[in-house]
C-alpha positions, 0 to 999 in steps of 0.5 A: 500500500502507498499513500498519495495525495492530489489537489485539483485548482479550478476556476470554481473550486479546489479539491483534495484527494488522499488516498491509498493504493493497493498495488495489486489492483491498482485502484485507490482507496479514498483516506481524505476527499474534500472541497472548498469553493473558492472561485478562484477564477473570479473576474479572470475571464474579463481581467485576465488576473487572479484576484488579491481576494480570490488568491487568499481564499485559495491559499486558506484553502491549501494550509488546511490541505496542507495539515491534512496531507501531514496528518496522514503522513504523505511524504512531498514526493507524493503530493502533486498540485494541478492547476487548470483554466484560471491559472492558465489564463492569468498574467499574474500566475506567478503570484498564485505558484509562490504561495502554494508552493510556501504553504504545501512546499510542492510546486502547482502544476498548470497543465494544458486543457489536453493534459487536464482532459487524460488525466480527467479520463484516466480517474473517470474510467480506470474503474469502468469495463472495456468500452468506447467512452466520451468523457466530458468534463464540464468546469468553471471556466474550460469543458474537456472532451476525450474520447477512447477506449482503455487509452485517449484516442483524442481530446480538446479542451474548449473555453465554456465553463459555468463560472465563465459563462456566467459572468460573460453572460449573467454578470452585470456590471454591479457583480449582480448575477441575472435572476433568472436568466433571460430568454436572451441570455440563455440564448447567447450561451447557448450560442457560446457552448454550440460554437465551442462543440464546433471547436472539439468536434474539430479533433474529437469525434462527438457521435462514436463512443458507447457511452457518454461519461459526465464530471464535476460538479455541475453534472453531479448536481445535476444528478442528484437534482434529477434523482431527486435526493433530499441530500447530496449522496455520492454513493446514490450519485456515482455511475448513475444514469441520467436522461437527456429528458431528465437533463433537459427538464432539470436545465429547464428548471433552473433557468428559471429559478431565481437565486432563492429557489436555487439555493432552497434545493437540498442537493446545491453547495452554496457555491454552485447556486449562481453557476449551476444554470450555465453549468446544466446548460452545457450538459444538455448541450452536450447531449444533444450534440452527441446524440447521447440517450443518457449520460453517466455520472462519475464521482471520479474525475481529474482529482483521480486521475491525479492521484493515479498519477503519482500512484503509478510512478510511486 
């Protein structure tokens, strides 16, 4: 057995994974799994910078990881940082790799949307049988595609996400986010995600896999939502099967709730109620692009992939 850690930064939220590996199977055992929305990529879509404010929350964020890690006695040479979309758009990144690196002692990494999109394959299905899955990998600011079967066989990483989409589209200039969206506004994201599938469509095929795999938390809230749960249950959520009518109604739904109605449901994390719509938005799109019946939701994603990672080369 070895223990690894993994921490995924995204534009949304940041996200610890430490786990045990059994060297026999080589699948993981989780020890320590978190969250904190800490919308990093606040404002980075429209100023192109990290926040001072958006920095600090991530940095609170990484000294309790930091403890964590300790506590379960991982070593730096198994810890690895993966930094996505807001730190690769960001003139001031620099700001963001010195503060992690003094407070977890490892050195973040800011992959390309190509590297984010294996390692997002790699968690989601390391566990599933043989198939031809299209994984898609729905962010705050970037949307992964990867199609292939054991292996990649192509990926694209596109610029939609549901924190970007929301602040190009839902934002005012106040901060205010629209409540609910307009007819208008749904409309110009809608325009936004098909121009964006036109893009991977250019490297990844969209229609050829057996099954459709969803990632991240606008899929598995929008799961949850569509099963109804009363409380959020990644057990009953992970490799659930969800309908594009179910999808469909569910998107519907919340984009035409007003903050209030959001936040009232029991599955939604409080970080997740302003975005959420955008988010849905983008899964049903998805789904109808590809043609896809259903669509399974993994728990399992980047974060793993990660982890996986440093578990192999351990």
């Amino acid at each position: 057995m070895t223990s690894v850690a993994a921490i995924d930064c995204g534009t949304n939220s940041i996200r610890l994974l430490v786990a045990r590996t059994d060297r026999d199977t080589g699948l993981l055992t989780d020890l320590d799994r978190r969250m904190e929305i800490v919308r990093l990529g606040q404002g980075v879509d429209r100023t192109g910078r990290l926040a001072p404010e958006a920095l600090e929350r991530t940095f609170a964020a990484c000294r309790a990881y930091a403890d964590a890690i300790r506590a379960h006695g991982v070593p730096p040479e198994r810890v690895r940082f993966v930094a996505t979309s807001a730190t690769r758009d960001a003139a001031n990144r620099d700001d963001f790799t010195r503060g992690v690196r003094e407070i977890l002692g490892v050195t973040p990494e800011v992959v390309t949307g190509d590297e984010e999109a294996a390692l997002s394959f790699t968690g989601a299905t390391r566990e599933l049988a043989r198939d031809t899955y299209l994984v898609t990998d729905i962010g705050g600011g970037s949307t992964e595609f990867v199609l292939g079967a054991g292996g990649v066989r192509a990926a694209r990483s596109v610029d939609i996400g549901c924190v970007r989409l929301t602040e190009r589209h839902l934002t005012g200039d106040d901060g205010a986010v629209a409540d609910p969206p307009s007819a208008a506004q749904a409309a110009a994201m809608t325009a936004d995600i098909d121009a964006a599938l036109d893009l991977a469509a250019e490297r990844v095929p969209l229609t050829e896999a057996g099954t459709l795999v969803g990632l991240a938390g606008s899929v598995t809230t929008v799961a949850a939502i569509a099963l109804g749960l009363t409380a959020y249950d990644p057990g009953a959520i992970h490799h659930a099967r969800i309908g594009v009518g179910q999808v469909g109604e569910t998107t519907d739904r919340l984009l035409a709730a007003t903050h209030a109605e959001r936040a009232a449901i029991p599955v939604m994390h409080p970080g997740r109620v302003d975005v959420i719509g955008a988010g849905a938005l983008i899964l049903r799109r998805v789904m109808e692009r590809t043609g896809a019946s259903e669509v399974v939701v993994s728990e399992h994603d980047i974060l793993d992939g990660i982890a996986y990672g440093v578990a192999d080369r351990a």
